[in-house]
C-alpha positions in Angstrom: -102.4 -75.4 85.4 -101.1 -73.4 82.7 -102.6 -69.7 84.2 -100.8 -71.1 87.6 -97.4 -71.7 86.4 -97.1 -68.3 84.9 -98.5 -67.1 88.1 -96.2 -68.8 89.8 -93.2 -67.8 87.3 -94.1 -64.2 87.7 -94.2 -64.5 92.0 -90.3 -65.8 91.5 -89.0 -63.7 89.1 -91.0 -60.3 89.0 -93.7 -60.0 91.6 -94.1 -56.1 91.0 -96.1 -57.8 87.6 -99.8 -58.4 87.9 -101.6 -61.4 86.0 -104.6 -59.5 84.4 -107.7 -62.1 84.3 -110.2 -61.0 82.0 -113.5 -62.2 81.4 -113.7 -62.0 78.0 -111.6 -64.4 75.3 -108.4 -62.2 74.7 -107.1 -65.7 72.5 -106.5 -63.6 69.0 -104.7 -60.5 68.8 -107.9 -58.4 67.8 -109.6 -59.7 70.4 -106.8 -58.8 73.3 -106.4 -55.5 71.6 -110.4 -54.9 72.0 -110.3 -56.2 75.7 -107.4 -54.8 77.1 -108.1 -51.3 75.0 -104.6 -50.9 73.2 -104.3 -51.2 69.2 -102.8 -54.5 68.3 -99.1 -54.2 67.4 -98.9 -54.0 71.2 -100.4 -57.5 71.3 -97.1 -59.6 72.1 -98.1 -62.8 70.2 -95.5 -65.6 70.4 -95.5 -68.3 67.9 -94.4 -71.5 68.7 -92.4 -73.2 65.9 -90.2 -76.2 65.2 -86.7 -75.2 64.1 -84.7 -78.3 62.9 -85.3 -81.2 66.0 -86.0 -78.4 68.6 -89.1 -76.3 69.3 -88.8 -72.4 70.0 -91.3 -69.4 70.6 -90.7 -66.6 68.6 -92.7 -62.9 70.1 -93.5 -60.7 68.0 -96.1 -57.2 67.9 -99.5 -58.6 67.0 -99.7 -56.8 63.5 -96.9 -57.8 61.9 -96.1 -60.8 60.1 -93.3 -63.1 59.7 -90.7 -62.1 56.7 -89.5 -65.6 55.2 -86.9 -64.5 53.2 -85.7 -62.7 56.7 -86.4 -65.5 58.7 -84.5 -68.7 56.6 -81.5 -65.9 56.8 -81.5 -65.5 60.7 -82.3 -69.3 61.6 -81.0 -71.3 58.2 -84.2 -72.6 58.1 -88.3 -72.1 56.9 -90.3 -71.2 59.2 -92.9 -73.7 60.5 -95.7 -73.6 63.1 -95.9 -76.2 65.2 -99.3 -78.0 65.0 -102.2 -77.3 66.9 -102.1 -80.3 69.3 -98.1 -80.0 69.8 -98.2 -76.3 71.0 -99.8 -77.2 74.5 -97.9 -80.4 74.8 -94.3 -78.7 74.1 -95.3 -75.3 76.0 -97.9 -76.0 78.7 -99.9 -73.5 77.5 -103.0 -73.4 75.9 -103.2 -71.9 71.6 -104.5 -68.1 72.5 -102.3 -68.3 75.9 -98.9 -69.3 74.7 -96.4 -67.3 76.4 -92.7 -67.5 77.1 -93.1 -67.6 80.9 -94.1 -70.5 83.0 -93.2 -73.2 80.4 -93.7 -76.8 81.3 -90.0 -77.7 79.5 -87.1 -75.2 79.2 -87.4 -73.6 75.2 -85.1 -71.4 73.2 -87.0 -67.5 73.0 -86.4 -65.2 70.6 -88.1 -61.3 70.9 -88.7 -59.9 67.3 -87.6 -56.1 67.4 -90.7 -55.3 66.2 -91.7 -54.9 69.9 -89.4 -52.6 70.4 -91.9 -50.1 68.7 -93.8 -49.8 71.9 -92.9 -48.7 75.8 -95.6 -51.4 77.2 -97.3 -54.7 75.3 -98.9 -57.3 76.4 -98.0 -61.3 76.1 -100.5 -64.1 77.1 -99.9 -65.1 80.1 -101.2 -69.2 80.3 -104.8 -69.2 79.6 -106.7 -67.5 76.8 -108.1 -64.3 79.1 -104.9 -63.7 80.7 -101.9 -61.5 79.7 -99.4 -59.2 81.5 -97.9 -55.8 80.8 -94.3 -55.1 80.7 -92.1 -53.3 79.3 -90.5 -55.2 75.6 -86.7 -54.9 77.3 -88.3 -56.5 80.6 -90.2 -59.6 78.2 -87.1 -60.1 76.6 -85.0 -60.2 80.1 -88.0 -62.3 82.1 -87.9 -64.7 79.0 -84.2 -65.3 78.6 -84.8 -63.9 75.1 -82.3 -63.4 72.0 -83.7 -60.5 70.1 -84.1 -60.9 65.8 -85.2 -59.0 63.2 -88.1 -61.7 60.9 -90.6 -59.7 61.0 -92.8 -57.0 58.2 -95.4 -55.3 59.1 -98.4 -57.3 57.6 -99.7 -54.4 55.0 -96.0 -54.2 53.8 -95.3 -56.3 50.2 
């Protein structure tokens, strides 16, 4: 259901953009990096967090991790992941195929600028051997996105 609402999200809204169904796993960001043959910053990963009362997905590169002190400055708030069993009940999509696009409830997006390193990444896309490749100015746009800066790159102190 999940892989057919992003489908069907991407048929409204952008049908130039292919769903690419693997058969491998592509759930983690090394994995989708090995599959898809790209190095992982341009893994899109989106994180699904609870910010006060309300849930939003934050995208980021896949290596890069998220800055707290940058983060509680930007939102007024720590940052904290929703659990496990509340990210496919508040998304509609599966952990490993959480995207921004084809959500089962409307949800505030935010695109870190970290993406903004690359030309093309690629975001899940419903289902934990799926993903698309766009452009991070088209993600943001398709998603309805405010871009932030709460990210560090994970080998940085």
């Amino acid at each position: 259901m999940s892989l057919e609402s992003v489908k069907a999200f991407f048929a409204a809204h952008a049908p130039d953009v292919a769903v690419i169904e693997l058969a491998a796993s592509t759930a983690t960001v090394t994995l989708a990096a090995e599959a898809h043959g790209v190095e992982p910053g341009r893994i899109a990963k989106t994180l699904s967090l609870r910010l006060g009362d309300d849930v939003a997905l934050l995208v980021t590169r896949g290596d890069v991790r998220l800055d707290n002190q940058k983060f509680k400055a930007q939102f007024k708030a720590k940052a904290k992941m929703l659990d496990f069993a509340e990210v496919e009940a508040e998304t509609g999509h599966p952990v490993g195929g959480v995207c921004p696009f084809g959500l089962s409830k409307p949800l505030r997006v935010y695109c870190d600028v970290s993406l903004k390193d690359f030309d093309e990444v690629l975001p899940a896309a419903g289902a934990i051997n799926a993903a698309v490749r766009l452009t991070p100015e088209r993600l943001a746009a398709l998603a309805g996105a405010e871009w932030v800066d709460v990210t560090r790159r994970a080998d940085a102190p």
